[in-house]
PDB file with SEQRES, HELIX, SHEET and CRYST1 records, atoms N, CA, C and O in Angstrom:
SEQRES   1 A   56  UNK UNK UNK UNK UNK UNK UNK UNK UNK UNK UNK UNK UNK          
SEQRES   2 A   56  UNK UNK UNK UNK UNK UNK UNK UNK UNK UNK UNK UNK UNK          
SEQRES   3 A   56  UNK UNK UNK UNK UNK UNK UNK UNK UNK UNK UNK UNK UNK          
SEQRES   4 A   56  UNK UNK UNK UNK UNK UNK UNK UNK UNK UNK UNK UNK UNK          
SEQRES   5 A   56  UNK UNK UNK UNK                                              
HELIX    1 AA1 UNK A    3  UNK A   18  1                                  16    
HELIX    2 AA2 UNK A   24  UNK A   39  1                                  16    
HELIX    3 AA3 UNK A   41  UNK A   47  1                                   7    
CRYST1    1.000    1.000    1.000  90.00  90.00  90.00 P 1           1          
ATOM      1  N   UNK A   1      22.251  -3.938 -13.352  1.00  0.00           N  
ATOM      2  CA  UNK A   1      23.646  -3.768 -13.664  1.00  0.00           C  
ATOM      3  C   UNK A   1      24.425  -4.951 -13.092  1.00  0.00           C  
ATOM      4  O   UNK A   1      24.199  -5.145 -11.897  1.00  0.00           O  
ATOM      5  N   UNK A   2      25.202  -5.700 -13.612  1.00  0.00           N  
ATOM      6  CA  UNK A   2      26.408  -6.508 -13.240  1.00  0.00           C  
ATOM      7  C   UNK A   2      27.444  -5.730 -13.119  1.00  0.00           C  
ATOM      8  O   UNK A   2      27.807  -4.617 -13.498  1.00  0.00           O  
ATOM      9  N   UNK A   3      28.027  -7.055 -12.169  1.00  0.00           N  
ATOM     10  CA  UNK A   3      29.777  -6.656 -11.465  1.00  0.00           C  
ATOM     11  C   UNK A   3      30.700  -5.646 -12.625  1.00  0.00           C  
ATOM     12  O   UNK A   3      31.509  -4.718 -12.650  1.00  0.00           O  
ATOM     13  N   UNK A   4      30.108  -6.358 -13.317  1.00  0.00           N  
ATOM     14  CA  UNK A   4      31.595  -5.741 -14.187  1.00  0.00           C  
ATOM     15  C   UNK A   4      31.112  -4.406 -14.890  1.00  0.00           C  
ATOM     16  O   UNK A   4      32.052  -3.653 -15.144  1.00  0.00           O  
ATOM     17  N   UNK A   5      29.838  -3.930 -15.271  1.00  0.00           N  
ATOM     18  CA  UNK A   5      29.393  -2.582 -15.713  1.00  0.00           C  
ATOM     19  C   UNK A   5      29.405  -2.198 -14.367  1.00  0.00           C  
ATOM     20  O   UNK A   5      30.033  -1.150 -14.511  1.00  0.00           O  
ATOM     21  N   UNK A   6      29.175  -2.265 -13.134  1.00  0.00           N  
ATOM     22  CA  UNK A   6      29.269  -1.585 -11.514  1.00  0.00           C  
ATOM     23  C   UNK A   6      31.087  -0.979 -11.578  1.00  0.00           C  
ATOM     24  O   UNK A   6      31.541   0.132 -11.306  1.00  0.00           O  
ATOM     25  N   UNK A   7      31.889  -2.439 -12.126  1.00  0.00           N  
ATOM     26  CA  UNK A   7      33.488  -1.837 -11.644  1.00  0.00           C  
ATOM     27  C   UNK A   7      34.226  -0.995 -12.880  1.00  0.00           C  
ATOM     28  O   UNK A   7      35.198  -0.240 -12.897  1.00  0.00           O  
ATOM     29  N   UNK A   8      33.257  -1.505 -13.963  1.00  0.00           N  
ATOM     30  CA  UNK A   8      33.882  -0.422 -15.382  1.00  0.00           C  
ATOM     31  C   UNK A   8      33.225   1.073 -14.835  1.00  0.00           C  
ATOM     32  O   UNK A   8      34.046   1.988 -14.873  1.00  0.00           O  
ATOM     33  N   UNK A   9      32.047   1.394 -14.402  1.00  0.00           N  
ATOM     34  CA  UNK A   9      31.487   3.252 -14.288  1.00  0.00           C  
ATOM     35  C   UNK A   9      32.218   3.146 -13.182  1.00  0.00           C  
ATOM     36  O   UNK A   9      31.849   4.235 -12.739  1.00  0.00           O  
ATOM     37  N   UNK A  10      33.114   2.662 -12.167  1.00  0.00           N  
ATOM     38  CA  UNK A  10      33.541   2.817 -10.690  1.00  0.00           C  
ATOM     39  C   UNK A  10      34.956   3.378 -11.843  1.00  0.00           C  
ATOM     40  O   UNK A  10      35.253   4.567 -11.738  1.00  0.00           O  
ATOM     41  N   UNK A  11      35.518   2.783 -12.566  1.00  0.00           N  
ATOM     42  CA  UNK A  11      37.070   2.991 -12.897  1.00  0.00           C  
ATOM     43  C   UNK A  11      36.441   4.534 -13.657  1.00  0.00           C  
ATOM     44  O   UNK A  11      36.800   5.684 -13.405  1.00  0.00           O  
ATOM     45  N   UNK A  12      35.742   4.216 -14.321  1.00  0.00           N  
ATOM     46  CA  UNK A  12      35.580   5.626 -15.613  1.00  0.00           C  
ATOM     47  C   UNK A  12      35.422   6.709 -14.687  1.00  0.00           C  
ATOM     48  O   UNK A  12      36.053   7.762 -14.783  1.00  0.00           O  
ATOM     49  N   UNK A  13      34.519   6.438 -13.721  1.00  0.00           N  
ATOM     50  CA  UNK A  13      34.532   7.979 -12.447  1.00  0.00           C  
ATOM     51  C   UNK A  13      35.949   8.291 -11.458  1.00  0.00           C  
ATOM     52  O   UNK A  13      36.084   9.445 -11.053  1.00  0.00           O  
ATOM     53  N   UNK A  14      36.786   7.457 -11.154  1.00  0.00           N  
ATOM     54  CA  UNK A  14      37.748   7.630 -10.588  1.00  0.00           C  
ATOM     55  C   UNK A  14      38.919   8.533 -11.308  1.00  0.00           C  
ATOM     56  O   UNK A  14      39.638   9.390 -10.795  1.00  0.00           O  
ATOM     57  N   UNK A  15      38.852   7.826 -13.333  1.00  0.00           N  
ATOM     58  CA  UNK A  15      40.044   8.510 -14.232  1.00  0.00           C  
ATOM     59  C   UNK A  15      38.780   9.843 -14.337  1.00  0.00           C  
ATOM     60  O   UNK A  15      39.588  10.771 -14.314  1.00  0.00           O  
ATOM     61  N   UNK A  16      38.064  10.211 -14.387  1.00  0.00           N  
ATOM     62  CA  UNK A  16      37.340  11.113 -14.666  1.00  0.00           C  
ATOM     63  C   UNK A  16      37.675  12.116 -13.266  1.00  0.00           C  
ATOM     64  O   UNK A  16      38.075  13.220 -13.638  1.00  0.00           O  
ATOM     65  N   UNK A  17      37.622  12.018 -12.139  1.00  0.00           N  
ATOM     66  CA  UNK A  17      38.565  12.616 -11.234  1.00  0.00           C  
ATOM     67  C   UNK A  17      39.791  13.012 -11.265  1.00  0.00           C  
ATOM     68  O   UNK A  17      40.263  14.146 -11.184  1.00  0.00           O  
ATOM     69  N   UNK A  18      40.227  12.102 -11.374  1.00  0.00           N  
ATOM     70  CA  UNK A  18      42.081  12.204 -11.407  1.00  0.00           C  
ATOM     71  C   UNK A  18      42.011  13.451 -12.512  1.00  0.00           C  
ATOM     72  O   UNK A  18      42.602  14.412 -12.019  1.00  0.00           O  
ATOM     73  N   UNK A  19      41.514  13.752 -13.777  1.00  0.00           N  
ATOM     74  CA  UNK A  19      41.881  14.421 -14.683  1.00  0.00           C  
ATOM     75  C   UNK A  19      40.798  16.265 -14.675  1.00  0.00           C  
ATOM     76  O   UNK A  19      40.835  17.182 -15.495  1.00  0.00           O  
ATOM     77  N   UNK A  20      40.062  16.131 -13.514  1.00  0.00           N  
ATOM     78  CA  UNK A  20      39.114  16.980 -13.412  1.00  0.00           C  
ATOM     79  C   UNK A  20      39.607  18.292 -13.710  1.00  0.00           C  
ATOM     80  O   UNK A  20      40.816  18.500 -13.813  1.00  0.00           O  
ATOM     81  N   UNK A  21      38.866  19.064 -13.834  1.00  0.00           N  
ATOM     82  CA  UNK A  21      39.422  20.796 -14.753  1.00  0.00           C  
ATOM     83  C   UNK A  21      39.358  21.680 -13.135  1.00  0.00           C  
ATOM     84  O   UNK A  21      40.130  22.503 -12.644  1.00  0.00           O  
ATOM     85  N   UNK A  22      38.111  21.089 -12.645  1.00  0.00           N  
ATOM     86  CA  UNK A  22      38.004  21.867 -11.430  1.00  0.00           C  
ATOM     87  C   UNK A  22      38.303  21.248 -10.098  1.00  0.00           C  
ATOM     88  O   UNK A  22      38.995  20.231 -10.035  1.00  0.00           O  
ATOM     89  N   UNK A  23      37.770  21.868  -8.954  1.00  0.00           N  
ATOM     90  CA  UNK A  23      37.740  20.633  -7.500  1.00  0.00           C  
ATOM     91  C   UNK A  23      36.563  19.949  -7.057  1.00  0.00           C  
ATOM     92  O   UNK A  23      36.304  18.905  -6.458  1.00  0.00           O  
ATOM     93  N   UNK A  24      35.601  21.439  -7.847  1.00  0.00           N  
ATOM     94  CA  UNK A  24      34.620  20.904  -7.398  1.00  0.00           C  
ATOM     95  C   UNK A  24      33.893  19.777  -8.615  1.00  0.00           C  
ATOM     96  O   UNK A  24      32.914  19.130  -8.242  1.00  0.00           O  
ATOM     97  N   UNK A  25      34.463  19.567 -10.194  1.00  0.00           N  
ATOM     98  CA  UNK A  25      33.881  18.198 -10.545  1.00  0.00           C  
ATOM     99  C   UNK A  25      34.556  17.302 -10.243  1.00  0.00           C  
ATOM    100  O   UNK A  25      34.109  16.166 -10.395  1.00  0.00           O  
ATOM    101  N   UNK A  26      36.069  17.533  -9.630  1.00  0.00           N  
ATOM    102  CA  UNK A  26      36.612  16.157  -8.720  1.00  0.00           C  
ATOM    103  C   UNK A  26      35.742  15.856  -7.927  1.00  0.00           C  
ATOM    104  O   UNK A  26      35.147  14.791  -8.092  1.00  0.00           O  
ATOM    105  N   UNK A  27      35.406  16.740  -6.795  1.00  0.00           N  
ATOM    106  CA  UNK A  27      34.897  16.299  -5.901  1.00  0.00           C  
ATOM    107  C   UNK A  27      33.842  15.295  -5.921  1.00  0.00           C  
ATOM    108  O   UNK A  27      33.662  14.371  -5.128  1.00  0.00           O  
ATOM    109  N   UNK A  28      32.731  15.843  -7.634  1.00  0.00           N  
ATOM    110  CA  UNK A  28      31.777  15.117  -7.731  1.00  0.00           C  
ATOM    111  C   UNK A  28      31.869  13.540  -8.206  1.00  0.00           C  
ATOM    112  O   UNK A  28      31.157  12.626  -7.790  1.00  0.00           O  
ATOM    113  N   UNK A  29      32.970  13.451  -9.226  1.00  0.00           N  
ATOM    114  CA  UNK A  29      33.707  12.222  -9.460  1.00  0.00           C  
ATOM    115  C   UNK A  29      33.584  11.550  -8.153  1.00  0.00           C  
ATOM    116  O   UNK A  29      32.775  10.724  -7.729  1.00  0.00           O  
ATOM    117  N   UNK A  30      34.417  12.022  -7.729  1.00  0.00           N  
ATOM    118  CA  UNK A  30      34.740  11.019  -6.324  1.00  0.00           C  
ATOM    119  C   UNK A  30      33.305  10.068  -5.942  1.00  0.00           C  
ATOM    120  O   UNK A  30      32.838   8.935  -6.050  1.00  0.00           O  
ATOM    121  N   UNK A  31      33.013  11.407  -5.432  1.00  0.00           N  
ATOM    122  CA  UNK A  31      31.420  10.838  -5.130  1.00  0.00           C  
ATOM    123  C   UNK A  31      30.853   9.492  -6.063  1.00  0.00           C  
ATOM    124  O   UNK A  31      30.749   8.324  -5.688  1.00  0.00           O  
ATOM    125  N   UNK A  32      30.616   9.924  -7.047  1.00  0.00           N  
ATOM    126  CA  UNK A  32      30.223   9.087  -7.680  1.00  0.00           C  
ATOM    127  C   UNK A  32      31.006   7.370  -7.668  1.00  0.00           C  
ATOM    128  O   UNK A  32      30.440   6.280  -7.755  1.00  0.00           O  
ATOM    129  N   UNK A  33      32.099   7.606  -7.563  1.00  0.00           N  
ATOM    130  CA  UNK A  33      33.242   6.515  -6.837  1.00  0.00           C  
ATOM    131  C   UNK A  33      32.953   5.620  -6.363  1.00  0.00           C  
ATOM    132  O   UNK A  33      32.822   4.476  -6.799  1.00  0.00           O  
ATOM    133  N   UNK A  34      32.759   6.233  -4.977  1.00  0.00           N  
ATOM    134  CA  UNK A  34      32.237   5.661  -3.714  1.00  0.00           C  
ATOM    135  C   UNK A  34      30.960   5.438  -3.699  1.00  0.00           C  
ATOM    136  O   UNK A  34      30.725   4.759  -2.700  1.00  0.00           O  
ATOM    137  N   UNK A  35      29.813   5.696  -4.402  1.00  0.00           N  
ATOM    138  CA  UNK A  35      28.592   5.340  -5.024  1.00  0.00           C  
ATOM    139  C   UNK A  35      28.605   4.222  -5.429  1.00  0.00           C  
ATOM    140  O   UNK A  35      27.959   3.315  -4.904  1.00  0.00           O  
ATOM    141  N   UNK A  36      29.515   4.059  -6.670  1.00  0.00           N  
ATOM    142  CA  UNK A  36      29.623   2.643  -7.110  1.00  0.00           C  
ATOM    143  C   UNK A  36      30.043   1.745  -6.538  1.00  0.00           C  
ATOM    144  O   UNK A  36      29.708   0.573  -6.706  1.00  0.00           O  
ATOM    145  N   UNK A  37      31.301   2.398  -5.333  1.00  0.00           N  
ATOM    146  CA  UNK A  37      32.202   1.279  -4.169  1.00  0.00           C  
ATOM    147  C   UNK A  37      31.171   0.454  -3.363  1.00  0.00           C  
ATOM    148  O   UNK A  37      31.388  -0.646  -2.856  1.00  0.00           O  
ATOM    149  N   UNK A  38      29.853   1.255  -3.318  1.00  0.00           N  
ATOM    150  CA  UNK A  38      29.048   0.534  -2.086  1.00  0.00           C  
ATOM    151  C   UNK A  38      28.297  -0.253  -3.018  1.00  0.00           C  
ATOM    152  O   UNK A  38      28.187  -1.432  -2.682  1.00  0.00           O  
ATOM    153  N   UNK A  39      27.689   0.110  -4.220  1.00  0.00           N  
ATOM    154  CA  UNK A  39      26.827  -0.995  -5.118  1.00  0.00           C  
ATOM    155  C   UNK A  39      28.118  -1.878  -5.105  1.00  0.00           C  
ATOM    156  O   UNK A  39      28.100  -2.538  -4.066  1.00  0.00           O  
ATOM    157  N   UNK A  40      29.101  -2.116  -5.763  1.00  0.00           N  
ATOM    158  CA  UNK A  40      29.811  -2.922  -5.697  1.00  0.00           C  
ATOM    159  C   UNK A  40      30.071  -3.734  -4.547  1.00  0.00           C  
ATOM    160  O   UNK A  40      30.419  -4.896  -4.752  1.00  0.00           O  
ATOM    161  N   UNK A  41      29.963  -3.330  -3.397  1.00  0.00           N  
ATOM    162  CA  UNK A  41      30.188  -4.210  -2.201  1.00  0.00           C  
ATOM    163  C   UNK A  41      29.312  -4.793  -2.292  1.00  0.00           C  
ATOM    164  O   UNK A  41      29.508  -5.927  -2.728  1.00  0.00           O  
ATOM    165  N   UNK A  42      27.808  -4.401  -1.945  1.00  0.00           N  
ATOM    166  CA  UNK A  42      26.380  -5.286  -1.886  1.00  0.00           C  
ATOM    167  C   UNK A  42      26.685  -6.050  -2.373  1.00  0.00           C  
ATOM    168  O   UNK A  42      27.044  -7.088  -1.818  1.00  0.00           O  
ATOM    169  N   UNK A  43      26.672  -5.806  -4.069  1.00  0.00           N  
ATOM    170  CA  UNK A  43      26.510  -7.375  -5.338  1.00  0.00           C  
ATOM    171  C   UNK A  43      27.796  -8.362  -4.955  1.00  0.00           C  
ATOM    172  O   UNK A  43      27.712  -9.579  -5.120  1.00  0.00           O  
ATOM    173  N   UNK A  44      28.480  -7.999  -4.654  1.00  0.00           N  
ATOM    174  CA  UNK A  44      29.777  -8.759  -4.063  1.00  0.00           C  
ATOM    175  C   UNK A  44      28.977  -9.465  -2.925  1.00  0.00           C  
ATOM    176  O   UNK A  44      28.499 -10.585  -3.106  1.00  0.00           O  
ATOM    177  N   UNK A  45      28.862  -8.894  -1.931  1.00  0.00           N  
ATOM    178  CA  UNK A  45      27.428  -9.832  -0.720  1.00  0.00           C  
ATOM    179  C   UNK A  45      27.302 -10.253  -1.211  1.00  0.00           C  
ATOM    180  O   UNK A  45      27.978 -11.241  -1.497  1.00  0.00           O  
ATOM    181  N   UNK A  46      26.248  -9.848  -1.785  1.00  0.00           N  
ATOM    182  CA  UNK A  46      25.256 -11.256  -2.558  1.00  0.00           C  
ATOM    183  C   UNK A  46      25.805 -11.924  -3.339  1.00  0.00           C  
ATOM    184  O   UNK A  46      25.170 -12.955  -3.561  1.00  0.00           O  
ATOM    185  N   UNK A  47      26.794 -11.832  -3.937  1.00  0.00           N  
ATOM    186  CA  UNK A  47      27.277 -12.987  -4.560  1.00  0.00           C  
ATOM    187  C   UNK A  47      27.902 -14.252  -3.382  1.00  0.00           C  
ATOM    188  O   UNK A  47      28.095 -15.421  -3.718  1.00  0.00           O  
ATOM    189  N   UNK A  48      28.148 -13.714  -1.991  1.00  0.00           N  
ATOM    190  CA  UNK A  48      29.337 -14.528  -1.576  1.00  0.00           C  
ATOM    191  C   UNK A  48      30.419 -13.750  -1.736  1.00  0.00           C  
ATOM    192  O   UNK A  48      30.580 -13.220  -0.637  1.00  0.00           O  
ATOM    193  N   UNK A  49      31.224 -13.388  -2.443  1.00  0.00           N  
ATOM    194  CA  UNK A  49      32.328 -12.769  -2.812  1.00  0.00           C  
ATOM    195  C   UNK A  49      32.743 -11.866  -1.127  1.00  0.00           C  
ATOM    196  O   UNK A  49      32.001 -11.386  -0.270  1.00  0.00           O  
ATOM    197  N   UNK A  50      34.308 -11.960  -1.239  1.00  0.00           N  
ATOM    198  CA  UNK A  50      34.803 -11.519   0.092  1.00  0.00           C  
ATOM    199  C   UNK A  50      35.739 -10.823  -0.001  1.00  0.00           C  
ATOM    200  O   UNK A  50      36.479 -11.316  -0.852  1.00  0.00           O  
ATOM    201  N   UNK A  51      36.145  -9.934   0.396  1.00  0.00           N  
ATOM    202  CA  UNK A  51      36.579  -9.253   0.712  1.00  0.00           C  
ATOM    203  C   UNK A  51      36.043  -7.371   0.085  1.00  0.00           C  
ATOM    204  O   UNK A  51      34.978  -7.049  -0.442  1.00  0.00           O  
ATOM    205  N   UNK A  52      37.033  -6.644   0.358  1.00  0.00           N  
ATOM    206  CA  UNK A  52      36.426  -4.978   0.428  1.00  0.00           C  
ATOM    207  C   UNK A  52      37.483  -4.410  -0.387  1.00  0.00           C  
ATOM    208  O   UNK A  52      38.681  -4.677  -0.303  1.00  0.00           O  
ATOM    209  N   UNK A  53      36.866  -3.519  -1.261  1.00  0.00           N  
ATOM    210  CA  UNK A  53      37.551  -2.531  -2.025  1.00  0.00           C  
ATOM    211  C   UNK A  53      38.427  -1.471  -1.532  1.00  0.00           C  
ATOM    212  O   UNK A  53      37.911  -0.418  -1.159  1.00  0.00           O  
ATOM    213  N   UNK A  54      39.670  -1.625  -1.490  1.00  0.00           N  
ATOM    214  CA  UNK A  54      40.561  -0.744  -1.322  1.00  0.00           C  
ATOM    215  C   UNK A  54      40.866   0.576  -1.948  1.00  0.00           C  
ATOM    216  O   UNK A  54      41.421   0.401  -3.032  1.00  0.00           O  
ATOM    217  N   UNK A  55      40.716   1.720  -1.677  1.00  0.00           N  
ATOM    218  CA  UNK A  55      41.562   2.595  -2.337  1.00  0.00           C  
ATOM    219  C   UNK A  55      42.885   2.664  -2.586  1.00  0.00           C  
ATOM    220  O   UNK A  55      43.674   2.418  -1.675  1.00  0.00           O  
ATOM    221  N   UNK A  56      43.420   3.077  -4.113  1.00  0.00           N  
ATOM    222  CA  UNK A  56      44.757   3.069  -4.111  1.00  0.00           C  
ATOM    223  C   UNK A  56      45.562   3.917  -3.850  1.00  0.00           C  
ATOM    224  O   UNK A  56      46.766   3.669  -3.922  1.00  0.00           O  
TER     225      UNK A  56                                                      
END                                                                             
């Protein structure tokens, strides 16, 4: 997977939260979130790339 399919399923799980029916498939959204937040950090490592993903 590349950066940008890592930060497109990171956005699609976050609006997939925000709009959840229940708490508990928010909850799982989320998760999945922060799943991608940390693949995304690594490949960012390894690229060099600096700095850290903020929540908004």
């Amino acid at each position: 997977m590349d950066l940008n399919d890592l930060l497109h399923r990171h956005q699609v799980a976050l609006m997939r939260a925000a709009t959840a029916a229940t708490p508990q498939a928010r909850q799982s959204h989320d998760g999945t979130a922060r799943c991608y937040e940390d693949k995304i950090e690594t490949l960012r490592n390894l690229l060099g790339a600096s700095g850290r993903m903020v929540a908004a």
